[in-house]
PDB file with one MODEL, atoms N, CA, C and O in Angstrom:
MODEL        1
ATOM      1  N   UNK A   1     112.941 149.686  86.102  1.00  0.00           N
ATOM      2  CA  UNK A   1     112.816 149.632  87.540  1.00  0.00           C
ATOM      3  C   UNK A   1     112.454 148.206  87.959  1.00  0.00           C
ATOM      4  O   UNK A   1     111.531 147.606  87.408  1.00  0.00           O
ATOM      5  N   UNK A   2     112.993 147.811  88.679  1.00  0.00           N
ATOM      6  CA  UNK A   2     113.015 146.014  89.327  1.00  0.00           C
ATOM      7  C   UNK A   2     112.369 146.379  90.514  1.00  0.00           C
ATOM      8  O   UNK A   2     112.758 147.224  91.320  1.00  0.00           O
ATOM      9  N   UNK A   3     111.133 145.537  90.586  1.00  0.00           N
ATOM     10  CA  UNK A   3     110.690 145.613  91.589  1.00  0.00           C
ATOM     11  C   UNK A   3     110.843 144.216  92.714  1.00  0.00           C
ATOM     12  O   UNK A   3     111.312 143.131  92.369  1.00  0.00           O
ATOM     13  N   UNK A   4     110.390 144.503  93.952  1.00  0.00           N
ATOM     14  CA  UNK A   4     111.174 143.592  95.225  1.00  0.00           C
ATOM     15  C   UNK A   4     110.932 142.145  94.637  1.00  0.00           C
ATOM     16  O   UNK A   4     110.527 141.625  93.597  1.00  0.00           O
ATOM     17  N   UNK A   5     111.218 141.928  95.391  1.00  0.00           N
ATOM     18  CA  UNK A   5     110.700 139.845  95.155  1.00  0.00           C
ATOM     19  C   UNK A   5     109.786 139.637  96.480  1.00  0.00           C
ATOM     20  O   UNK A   5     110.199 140.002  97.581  1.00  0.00           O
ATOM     21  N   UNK A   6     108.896 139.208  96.357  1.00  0.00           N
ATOM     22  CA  UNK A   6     107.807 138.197  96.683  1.00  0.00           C
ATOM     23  C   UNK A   6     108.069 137.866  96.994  1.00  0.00           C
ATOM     24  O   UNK A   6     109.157 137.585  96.492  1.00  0.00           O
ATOM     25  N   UNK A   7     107.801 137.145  98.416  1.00  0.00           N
ATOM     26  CA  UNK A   7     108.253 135.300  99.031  1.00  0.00           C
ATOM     27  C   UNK A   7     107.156 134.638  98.467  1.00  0.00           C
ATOM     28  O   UNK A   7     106.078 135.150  98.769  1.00  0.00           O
ATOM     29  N   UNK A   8     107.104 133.660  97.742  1.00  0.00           N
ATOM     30  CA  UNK A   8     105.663 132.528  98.146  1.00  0.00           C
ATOM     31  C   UNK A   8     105.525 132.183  98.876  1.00  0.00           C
ATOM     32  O   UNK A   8     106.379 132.502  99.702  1.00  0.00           O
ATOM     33  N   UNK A   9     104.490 131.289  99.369  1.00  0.00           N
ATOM     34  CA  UNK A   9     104.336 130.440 100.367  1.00  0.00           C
ATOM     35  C   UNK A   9     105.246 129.122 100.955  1.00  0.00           C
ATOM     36  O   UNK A   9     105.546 128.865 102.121  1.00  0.00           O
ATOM     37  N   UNK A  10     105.574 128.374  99.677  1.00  0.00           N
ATOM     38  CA  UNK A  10     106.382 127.797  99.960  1.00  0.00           C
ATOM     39  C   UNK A  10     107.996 128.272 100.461  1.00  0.00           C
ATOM     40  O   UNK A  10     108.547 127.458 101.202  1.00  0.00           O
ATOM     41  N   UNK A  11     108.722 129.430 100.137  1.00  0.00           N
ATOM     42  CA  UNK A  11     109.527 129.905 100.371  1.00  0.00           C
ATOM     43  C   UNK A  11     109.535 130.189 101.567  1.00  0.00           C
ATOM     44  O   UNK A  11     110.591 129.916 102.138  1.00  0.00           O
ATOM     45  N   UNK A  12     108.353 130.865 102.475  1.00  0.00           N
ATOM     46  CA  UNK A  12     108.108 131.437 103.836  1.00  0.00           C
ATOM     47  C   UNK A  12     108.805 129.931 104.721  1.00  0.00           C
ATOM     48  O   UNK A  12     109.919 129.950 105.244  1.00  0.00           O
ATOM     49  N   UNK A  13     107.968 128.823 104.729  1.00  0.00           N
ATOM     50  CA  UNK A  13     108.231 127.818 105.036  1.00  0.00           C
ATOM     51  C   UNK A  13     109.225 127.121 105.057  1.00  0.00           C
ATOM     52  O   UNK A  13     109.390 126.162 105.810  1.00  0.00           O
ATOM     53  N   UNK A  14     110.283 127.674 103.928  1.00  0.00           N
ATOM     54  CA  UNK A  14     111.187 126.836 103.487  1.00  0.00           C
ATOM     55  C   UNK A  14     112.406 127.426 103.065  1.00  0.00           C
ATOM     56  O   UNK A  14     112.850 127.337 101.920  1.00  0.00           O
ATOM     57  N   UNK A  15     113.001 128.098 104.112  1.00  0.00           N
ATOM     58  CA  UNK A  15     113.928 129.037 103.437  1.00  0.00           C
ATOM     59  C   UNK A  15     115.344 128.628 102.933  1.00  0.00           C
ATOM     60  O   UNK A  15     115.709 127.540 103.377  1.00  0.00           O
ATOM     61  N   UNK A  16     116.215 129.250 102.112  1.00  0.00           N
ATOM     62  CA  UNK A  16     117.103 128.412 101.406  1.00  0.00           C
ATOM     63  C   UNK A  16     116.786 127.106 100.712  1.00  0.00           C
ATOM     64  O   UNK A  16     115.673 126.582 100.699  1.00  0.00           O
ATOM     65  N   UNK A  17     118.316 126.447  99.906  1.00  0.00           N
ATOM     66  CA  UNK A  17     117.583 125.280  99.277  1.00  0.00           C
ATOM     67  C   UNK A  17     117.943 123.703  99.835  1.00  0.00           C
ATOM     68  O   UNK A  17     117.412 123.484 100.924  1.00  0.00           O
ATOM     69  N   UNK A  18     118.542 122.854  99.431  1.00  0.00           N
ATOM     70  CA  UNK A  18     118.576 121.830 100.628  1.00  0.00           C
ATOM     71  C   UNK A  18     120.211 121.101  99.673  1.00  0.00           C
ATOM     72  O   UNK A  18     120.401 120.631  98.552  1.00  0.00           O
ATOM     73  N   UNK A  19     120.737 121.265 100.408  1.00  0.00           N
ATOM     74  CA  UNK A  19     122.158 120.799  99.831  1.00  0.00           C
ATOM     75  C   UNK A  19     122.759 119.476 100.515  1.00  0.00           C
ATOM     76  O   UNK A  19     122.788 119.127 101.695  1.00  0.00           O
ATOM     77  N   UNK A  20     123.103 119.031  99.654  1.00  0.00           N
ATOM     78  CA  UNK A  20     123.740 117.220 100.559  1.00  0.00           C
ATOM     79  C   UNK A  20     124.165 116.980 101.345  1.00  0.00           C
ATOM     80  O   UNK A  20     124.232 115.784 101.632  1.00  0.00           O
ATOM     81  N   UNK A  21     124.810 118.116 102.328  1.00  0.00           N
ATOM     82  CA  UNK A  21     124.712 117.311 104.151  1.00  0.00           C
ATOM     83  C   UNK A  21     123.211 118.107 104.548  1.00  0.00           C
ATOM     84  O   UNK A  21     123.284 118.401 105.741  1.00  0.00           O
ATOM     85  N   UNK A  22     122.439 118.369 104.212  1.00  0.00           N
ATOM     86  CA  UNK A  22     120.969 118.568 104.529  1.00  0.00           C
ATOM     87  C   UNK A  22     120.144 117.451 103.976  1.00  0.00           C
ATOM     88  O   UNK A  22     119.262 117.013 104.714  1.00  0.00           O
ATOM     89  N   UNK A  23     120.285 116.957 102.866  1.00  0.00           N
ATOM     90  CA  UNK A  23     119.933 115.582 102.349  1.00  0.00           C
ATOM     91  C   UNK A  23     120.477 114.152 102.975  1.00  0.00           C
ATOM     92  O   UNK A  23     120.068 113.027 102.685  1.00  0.00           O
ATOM     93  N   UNK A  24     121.442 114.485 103.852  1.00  0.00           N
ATOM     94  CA  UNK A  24     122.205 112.931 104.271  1.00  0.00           C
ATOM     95  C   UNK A  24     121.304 113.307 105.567  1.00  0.00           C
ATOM     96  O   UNK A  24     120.805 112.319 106.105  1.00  0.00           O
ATOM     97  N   UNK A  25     121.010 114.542 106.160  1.00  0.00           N
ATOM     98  CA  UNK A  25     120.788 114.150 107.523  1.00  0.00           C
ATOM     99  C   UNK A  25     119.475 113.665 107.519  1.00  0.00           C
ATOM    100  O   UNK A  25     119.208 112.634 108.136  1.00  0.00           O
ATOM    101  N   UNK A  26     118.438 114.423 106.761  1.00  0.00           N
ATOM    102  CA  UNK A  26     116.952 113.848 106.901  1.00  0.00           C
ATOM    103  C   UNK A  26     117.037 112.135 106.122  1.00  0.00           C
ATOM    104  O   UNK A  26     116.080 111.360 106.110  1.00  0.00           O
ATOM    105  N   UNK A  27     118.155 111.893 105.634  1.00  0.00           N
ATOM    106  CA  UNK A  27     117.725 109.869 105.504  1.00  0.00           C
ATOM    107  C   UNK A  27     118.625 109.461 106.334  1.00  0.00           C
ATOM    108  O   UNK A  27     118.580 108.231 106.377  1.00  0.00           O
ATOM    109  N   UNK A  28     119.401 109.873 106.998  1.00  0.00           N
ATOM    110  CA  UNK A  28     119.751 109.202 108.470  1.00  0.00           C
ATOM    111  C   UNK A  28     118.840 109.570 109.283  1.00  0.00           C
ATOM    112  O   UNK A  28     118.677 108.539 109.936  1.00  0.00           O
ATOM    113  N   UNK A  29     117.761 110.725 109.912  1.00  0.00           N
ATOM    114  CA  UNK A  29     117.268 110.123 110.461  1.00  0.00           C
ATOM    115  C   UNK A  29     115.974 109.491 110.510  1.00  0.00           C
ATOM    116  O   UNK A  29     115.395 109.066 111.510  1.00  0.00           O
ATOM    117  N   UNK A  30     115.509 109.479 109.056  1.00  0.00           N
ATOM    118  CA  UNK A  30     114.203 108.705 108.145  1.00  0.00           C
ATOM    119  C   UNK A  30     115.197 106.864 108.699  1.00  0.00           C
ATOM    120  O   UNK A  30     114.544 106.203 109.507  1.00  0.00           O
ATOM    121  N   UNK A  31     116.019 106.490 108.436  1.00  0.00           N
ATOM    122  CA  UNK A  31     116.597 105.338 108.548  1.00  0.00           C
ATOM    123  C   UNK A  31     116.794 105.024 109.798  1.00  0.00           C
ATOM    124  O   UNK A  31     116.780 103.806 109.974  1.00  0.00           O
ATOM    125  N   UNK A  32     117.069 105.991 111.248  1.00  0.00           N
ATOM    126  CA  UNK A  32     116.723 105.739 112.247  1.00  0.00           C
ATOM    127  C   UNK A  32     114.904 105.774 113.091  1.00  0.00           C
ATOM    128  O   UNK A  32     114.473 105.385 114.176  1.00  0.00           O
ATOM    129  N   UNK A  33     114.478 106.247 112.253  1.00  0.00           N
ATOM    130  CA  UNK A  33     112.963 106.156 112.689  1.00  0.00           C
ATOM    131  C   UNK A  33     112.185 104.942 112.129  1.00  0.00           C
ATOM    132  O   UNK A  33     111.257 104.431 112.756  1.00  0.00           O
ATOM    133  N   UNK A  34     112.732 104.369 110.554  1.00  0.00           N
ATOM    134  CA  UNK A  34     112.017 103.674 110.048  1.00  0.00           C
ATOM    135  C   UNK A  34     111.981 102.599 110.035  1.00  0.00           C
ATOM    136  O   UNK A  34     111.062 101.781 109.973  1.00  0.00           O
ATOM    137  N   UNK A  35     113.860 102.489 110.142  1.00  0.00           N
ATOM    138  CA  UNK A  35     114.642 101.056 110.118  1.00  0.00           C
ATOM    139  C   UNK A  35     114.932 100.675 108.676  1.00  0.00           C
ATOM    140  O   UNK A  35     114.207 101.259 107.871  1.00  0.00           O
ATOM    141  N   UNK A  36     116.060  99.607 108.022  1.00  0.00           N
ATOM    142  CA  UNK A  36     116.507  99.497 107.079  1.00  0.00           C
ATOM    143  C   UNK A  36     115.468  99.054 106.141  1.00  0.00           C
ATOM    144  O   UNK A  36     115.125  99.678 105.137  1.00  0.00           O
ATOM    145  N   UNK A  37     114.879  97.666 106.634  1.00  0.00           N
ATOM    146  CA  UNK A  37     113.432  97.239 106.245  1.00  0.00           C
ATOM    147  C   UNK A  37     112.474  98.116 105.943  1.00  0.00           C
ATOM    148  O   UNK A  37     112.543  98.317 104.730  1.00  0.00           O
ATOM    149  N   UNK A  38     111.925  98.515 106.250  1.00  0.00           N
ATOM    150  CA  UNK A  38     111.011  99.529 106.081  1.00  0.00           C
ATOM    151  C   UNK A  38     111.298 100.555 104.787  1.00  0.00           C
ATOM    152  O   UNK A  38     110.676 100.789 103.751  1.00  0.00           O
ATOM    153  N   UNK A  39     112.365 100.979 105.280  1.00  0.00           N
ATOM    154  CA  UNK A  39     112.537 101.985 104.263  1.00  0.00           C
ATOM    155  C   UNK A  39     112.825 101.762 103.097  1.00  0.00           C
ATOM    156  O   UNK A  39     112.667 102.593 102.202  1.00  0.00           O
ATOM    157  N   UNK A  40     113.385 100.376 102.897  1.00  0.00           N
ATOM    158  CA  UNK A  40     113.606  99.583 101.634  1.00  0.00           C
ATOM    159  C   UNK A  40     112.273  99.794 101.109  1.00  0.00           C
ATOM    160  O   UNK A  40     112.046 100.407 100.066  1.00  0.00           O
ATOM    161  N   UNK A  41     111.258  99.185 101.979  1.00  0.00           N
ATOM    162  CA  UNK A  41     109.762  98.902 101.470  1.00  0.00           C
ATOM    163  C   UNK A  41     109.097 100.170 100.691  1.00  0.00           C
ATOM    164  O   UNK A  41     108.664 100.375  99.557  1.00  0.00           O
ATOM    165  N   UNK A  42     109.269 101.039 102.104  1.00  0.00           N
ATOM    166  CA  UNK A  42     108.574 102.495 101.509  1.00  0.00           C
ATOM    167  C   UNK A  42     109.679 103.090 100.041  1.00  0.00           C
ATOM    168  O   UNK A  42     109.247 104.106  99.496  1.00  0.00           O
ATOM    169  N   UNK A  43     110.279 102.823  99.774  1.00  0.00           N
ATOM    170  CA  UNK A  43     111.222 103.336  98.629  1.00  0.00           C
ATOM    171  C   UNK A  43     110.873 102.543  97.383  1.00  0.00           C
ATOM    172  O   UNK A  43     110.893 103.113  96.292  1.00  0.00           O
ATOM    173  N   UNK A  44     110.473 100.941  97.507  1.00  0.00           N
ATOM    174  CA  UNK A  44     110.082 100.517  96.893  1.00  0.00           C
ATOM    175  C   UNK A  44     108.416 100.704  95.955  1.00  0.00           C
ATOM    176  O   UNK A  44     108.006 100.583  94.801  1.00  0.00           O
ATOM    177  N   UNK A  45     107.786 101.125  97.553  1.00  0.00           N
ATOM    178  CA  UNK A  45     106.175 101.517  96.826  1.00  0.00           C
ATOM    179  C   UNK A  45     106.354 102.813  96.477  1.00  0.00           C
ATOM    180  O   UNK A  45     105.368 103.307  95.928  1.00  0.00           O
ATOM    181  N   UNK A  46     107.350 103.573  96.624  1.00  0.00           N
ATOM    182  CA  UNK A  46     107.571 104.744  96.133  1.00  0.00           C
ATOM    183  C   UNK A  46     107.778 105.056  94.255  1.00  0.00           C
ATOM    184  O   UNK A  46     107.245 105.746  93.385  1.00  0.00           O
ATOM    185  N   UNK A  47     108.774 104.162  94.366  1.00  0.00           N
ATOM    186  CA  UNK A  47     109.163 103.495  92.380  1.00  0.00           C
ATOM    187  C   UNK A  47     107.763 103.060  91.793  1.00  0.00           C
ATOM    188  O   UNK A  47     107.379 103.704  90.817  1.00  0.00           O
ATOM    189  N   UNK A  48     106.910 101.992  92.291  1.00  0.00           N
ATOM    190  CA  UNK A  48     106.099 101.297  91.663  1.00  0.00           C
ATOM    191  C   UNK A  48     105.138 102.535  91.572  1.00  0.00           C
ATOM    192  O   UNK A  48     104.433 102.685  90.574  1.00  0.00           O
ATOM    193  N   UNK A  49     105.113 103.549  92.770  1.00  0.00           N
ATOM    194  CA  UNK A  49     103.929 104.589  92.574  1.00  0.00           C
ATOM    195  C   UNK A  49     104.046 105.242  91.199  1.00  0.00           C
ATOM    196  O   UNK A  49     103.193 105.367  90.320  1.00  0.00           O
ATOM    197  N   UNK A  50     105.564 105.697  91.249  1.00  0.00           N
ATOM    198  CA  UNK A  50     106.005 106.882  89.910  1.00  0.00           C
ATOM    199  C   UNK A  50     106.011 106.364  88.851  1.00  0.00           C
ATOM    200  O   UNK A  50     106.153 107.140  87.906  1.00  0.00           O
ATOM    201  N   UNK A  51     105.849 104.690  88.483  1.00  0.00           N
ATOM    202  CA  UNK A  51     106.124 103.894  87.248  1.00  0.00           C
ATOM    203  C   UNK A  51     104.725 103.757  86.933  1.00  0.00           C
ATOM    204  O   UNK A  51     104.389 103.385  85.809  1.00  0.00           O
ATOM    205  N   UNK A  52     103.788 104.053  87.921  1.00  0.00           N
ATOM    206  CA  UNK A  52     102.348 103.223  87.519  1.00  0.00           C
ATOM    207  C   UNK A  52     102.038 104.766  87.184  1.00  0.00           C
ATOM    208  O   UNK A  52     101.255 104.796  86.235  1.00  0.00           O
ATOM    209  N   UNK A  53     102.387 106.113  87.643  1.00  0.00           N
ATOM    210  CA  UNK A  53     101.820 107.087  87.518  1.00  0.00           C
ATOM    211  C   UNK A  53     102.190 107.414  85.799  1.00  0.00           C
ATOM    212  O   UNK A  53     101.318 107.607  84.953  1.00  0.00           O
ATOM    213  N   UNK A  54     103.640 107.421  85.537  1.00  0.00           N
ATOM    214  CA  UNK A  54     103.795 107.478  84.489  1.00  0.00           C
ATOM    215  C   UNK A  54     103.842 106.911  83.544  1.00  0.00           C
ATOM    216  O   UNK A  54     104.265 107.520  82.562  1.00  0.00           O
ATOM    217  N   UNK A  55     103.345 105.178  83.360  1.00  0.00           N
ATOM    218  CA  UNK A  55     102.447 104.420  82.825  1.00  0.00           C
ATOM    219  C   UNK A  55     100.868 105.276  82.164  1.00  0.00           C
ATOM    220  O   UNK A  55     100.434 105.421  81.022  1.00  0.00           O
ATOM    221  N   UNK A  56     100.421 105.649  83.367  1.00  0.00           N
ATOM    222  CA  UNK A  56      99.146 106.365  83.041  1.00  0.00           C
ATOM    223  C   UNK A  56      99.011 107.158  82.361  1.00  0.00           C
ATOM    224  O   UNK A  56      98.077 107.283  81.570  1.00  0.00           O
ATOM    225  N   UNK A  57     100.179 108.076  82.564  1.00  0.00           N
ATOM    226  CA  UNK A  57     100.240 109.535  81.775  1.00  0.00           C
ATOM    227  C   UNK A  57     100.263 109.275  80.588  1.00  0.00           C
ATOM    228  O   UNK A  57      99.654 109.951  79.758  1.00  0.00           O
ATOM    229  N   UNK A  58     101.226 107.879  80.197  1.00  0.00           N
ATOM    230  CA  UNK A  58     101.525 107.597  78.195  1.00  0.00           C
ATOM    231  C   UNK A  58     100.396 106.950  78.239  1.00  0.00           C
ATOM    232  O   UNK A  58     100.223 106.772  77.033  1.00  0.00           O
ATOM    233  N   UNK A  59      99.640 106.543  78.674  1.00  0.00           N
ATOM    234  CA  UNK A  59      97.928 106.036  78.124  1.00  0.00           C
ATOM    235  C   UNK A  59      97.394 107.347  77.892  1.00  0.00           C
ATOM    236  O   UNK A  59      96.852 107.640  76.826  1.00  0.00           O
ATOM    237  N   UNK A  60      97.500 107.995  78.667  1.00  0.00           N
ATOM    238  CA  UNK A  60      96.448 108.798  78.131  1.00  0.00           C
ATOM    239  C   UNK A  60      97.085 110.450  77.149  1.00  0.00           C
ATOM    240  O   UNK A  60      96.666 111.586  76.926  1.00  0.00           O
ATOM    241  N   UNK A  61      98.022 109.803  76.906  1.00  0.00           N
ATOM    242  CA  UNK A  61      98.864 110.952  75.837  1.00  0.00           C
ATOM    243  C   UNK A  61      98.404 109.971  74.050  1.00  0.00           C
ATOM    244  O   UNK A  61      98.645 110.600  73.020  1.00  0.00           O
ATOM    245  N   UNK A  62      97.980 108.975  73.961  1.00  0.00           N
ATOM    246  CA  UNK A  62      98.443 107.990  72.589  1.00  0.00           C
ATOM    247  C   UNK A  62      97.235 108.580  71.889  1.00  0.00           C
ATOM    248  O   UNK A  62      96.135 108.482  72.434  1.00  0.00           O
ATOM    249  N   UNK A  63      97.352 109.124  70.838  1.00  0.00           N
ATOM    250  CA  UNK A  63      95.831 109.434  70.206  1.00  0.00           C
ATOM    251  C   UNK A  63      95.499 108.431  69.536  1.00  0.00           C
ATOM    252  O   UNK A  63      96.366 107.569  69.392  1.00  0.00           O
ATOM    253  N   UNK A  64      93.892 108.167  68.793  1.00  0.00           N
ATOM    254  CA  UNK A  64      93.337 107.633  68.380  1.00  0.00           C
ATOM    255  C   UNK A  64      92.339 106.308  69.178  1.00  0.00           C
ATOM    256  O   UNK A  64      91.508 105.588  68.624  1.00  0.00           O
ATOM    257  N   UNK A  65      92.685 106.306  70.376  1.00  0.00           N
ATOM    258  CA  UNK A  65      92.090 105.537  71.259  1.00  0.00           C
ATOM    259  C   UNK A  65      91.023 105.994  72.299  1.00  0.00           C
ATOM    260  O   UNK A  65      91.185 106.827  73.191  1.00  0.00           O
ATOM    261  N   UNK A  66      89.801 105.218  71.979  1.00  0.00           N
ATOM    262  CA  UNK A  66      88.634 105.633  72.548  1.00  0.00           C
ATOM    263  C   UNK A  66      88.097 104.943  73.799  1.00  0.00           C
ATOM    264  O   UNK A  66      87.656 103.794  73.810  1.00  0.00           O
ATOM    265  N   UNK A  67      88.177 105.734  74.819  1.00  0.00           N
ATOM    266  CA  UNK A  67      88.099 104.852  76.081  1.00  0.00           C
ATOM    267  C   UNK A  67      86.295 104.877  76.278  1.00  0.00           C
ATOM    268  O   UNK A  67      85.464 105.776  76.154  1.00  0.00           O
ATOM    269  N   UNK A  68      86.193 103.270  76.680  1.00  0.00           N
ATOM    270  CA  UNK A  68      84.384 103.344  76.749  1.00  0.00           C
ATOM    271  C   UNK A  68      83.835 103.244  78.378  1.00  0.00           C
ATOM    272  O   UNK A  68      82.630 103.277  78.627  1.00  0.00           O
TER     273      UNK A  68
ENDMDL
END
Protein backbone atom coordinates (compact mmCIF):
# COMPACT_ATOMS: atom_id res chain seq x y z
CA UNK A 1 0.00 0.00 0.00
CA UNK A 2 1.66 3.50 -1.14
CA UNK A 3 0.86 5.97 0.86
CA UNK A 4 0.09 9.91 -0.34
CA UNK A 5 3.09 12.17 -0.72
CA UNK A 6 3.79 14.92 1.61
CA UNK A 7 4.50 18.38 0.34
CA UNK A 8 7.53 19.85 2.31
CA UNK A 9 7.93 23.09 2.96
CA UNK A 10 9.96 23.94 0.41
CA UNK A 11 7.67 22.38 -2.21
CA UNK A 12 4.51 24.45 -0.75
CA UNK A 13 6.54 27.51 -1.77
CA UNK A 14 7.88 26.31 -4.74
CA UNK A 15 5.86 24.41 -6.91
CA UNK A 16 7.20 22.57 -9.98
CA UNK A 17 10.88 22.68 -10.99
CA UNK A 18 12.57 25.59 -12.83
CA UNK A 19 13.40 24.87 -16.48
CA UNK A 20 15.50 27.26 -18.87
CA UNK A 21 13.07 29.81 -20.07
CA UNK A 22 12.35 30.10 -16.18
CA UNK A 23 16.15 30.38 -15.68
CA UNK A 24 16.70 33.00 -18.63
CA UNK A 25 13.92 35.09 -17.22
CA UNK A 26 15.04 35.55 -13.52
CA UNK A 27 18.88 36.67 -15.05
CA UNK A 28 17.28 38.98 -17.40
CA UNK A 29 15.66 40.47 -14.93
CA UNK A 30 18.59 40.12 -12.10
CA UNK A 31 20.63 41.96 -15.21
CA UNK A 32 18.00 44.58 -15.52
CA UNK A 33 17.89 45.42 -11.81
CA UNK A 34 21.57 45.03 -11.24
CA UNK A 35 23.21 46.12 -14.39
CA UNK A 36 26.06 44.31 -16.32
CA UNK A 37 28.72 45.61 -13.77
CA UNK A 38 27.37 44.60 -10.90
CA UNK A 39 26.41 41.43 -11.69
CA UNK A 40 29.76 40.59 -13.07
CA UNK A 41 30.89 41.63 -9.47
CA UNK A 42 28.24 39.76 -7.51
CA UNK A 43 29.04 36.49 -9.68
CA UNK A 44 32.45 37.04 -9.07
CA UNK A 45 32.22 37.17 -5.05
CA UNK A 46 29.98 34.44 -5.63
CA UNK A 47 33.08 31.94 -7.17
CA UNK A 48 35.61 33.30 -4.63
CA UNK A 49 32.79 32.48 -1.85
CA UNK A 50 32.41 28.63 -3.15
CA UNK A 51 36.35 28.31 -3.74
CA UNK A 52 37.19 29.67 -0.24
CA UNK A 53 34.28 27.47 1.14
CA UNK A 54 35.61 24.49 -0.46
CA UNK A 55 39.18 25.28 0.29
CA UNK A 56 37.97 24.94 3.92
CA UNK A 57 36.17 21.86 3.66
CA UNK A 58 39.73 19.96 2.25
CA UNK A 59 41.44 21.55 5.40
CA UNK A 60 39.50 20.21 7.46
CA UNK A 61 38.95 16.66 5.77
CA UNK A 62 43.31 15.97 5.76
CA UNK A 63 44.02 13.78 8.80
CA UNK A 64 46.87 13.92 10.96
CA UNK A 65 46.85 17.66 11.48
CA UNK A 66 46.43 19.29 14.77
CA UNK A 67 44.90 22.61 14.84
CA UNK A 68 46.13 24.77 18.06
Amino acid sequence: MLLPHRATPLEVFMPGKLGLPEILLILAVALLIFGPSKLADLGKGLGEGIKNFKSSMKEDETPGEKKS
